[in-house]
Structure formats: structure tokens, C-alpha cells
GUTORVO-786674 format. One record per residue (C-alpha): z, x negated, y negated. Coordinates in steps of 0.02 Angstrom, whole numbers, plus 50000, padded with zeros to 5 digits. Each point is the difference from the previous one (the first is absolute). Layout:
BEGIN
<site><Z>Z</Z><X>X</X><Y>Y</Y></site>
...
This chain:
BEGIN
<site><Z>49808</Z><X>49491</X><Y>50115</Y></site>
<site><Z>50028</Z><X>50050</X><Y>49815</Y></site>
<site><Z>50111</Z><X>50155</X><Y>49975</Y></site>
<site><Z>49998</Z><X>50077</X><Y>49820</Y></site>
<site><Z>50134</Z><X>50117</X><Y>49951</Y></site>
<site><Z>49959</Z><X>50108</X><Y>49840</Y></site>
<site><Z>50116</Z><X>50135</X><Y>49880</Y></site>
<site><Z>50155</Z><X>50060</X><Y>50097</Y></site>
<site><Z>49973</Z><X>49915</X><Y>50172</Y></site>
<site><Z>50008</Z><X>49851</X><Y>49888</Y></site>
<site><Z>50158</Z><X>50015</X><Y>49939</Y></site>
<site><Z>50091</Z><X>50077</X><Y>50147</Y></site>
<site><Z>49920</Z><X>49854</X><Y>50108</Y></site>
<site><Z>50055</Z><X>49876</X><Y>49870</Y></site>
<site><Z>49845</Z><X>49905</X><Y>49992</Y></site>
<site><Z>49817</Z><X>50023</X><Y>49959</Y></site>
<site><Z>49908</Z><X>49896</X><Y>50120</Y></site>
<site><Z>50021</Z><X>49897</X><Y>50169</Y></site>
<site><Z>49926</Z><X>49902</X><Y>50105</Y></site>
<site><Z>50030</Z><X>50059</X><Y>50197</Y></site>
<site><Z>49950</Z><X>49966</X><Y>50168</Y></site>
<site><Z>50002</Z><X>50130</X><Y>50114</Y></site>
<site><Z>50072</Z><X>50019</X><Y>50179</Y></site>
<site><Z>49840</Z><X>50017</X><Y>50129</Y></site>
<site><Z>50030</Z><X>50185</X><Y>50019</Y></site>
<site><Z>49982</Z><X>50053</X><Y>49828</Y></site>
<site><Z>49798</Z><X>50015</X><Y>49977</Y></site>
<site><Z>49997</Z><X>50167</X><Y>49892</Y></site>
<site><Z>50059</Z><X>50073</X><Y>49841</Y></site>
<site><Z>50123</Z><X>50113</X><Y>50092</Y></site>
<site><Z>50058</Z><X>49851</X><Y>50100</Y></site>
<site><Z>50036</Z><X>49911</X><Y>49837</Y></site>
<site><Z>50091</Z><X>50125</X><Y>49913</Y></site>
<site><Z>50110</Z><X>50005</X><Y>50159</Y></site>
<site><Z>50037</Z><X>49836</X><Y>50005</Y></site>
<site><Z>50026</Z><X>49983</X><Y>49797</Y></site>
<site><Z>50128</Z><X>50142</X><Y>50032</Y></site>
<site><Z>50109</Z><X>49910</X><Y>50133</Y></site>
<site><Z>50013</Z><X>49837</X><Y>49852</Y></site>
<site><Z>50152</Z><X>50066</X><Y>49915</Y></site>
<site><Z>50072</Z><X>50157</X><Y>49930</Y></site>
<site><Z>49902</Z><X>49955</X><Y>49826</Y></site>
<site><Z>49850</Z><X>50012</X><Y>50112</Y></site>
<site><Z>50068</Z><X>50156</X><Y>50084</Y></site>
<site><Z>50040</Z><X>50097</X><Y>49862</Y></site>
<site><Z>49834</Z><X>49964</X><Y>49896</Y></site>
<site><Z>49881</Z><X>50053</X><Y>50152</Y></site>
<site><Z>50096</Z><X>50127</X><Y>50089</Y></site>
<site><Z>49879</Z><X>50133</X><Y>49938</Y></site>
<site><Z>49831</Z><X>49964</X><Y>50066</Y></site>
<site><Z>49914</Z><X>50148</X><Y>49920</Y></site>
<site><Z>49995</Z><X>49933</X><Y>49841</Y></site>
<site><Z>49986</Z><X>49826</X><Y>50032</Y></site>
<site><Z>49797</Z><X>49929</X><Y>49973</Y></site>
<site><Z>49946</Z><X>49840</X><Y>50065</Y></site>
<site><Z>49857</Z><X>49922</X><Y>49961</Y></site>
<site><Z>49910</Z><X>49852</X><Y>50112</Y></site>
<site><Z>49899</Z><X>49873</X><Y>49896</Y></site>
<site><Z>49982</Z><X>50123</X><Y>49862</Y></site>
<site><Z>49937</Z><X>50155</X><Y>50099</Y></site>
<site><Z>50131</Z><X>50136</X><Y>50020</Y></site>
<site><Z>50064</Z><X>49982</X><Y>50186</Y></site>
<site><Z>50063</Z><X>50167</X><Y>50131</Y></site>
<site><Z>50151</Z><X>49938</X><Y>50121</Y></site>
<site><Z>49857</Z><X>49955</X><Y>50151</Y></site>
<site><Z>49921</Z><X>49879</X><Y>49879</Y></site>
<site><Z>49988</Z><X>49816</X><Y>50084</Y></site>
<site><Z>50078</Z><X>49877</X><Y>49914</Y></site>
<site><Z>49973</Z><X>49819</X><Y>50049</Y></site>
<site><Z>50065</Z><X>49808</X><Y>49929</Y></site>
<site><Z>49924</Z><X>49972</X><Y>49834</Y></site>
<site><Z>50008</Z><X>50176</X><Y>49941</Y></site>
<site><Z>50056</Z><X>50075</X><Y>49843</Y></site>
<site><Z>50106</Z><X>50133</X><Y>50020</Y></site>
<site><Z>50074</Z><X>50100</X><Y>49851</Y></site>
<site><Z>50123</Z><X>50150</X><Y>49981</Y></site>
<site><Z>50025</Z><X>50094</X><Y>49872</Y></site>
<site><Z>50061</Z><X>50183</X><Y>49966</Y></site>
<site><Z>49896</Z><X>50141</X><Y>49965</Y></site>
<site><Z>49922</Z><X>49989</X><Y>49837</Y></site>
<site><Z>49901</Z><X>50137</X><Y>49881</Y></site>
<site><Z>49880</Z><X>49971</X><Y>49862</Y></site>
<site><Z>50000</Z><X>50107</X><Y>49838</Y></site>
């Protein structure tokens, strides 16, 4: 699985992509974040607020029961605004 970190979450991870394979448990977007958040205190501190976190799943924007499967694309990013 592809992980793609944008902005912020990108810094404070220290790394704007990866390539992952998940433990058999993890099979949604909440399940992911959970997991991402027990990698290390950059991973911690970047995703500890999950209100303002979006994920998006192959391109569509994702909610935390989203299934996520081997071969996906998953990206986070902060909240963003248009103007």
C-alpha cells in the first residue's frame, strides 16, 4: 500500500510517501490511522487530532469506516480551503 503524506503531516512525519504493508487487522481508514499512530512519536504527534485529518482512498475523499485493501492509495493531508 502507498501512503502519501501532504503540508504539515509531511513534515512532522518526516517523509512524503511510503510504501506499507499492513497487519491483517487493519482493513479501514480508522484502523490505519491507528496503526500509523503507534509508528513513532513523529507519527503520534502529526495524527493525534483526527478531526482535522482527511484521507483520501484512490483519489476519493475517504470517512474512518472506509475499506482499505493491498494495492490502495491512501493519502493524508490536512484540511485545506480554496480562495
Amino acid at each position: 500500500m502507498k501512503l502519501l503524506y501532504f503540508a504539515w503531516l509531511k513534515q512532522k512525519i518526516g517523509v512524503a510517501s511510503e510504501e506499507v504493508t499492513l497487519p491483517d487487522d487493519v482493513g479501514d481508514v480508522a484502523g490505519l490511522v491507528s496503526w500509523l499512530k503507534g509508528r513513532g512519536d513523529n507519527y503520534a504527534d502529526a495524527l493525534k487530532d483526527d478531526a482535522i485529518i482527511r484521507v483520501a482512498v484512490n483519489q476519493a475523499y475517504a470517512k474512518p469506516a472506509t475499506p482499505i485493501a493491498e494495492g490502495d492509495e491512501i493519502a493524508l493531508f490536512p484540511p485545506v480551503t480554496g480562495g
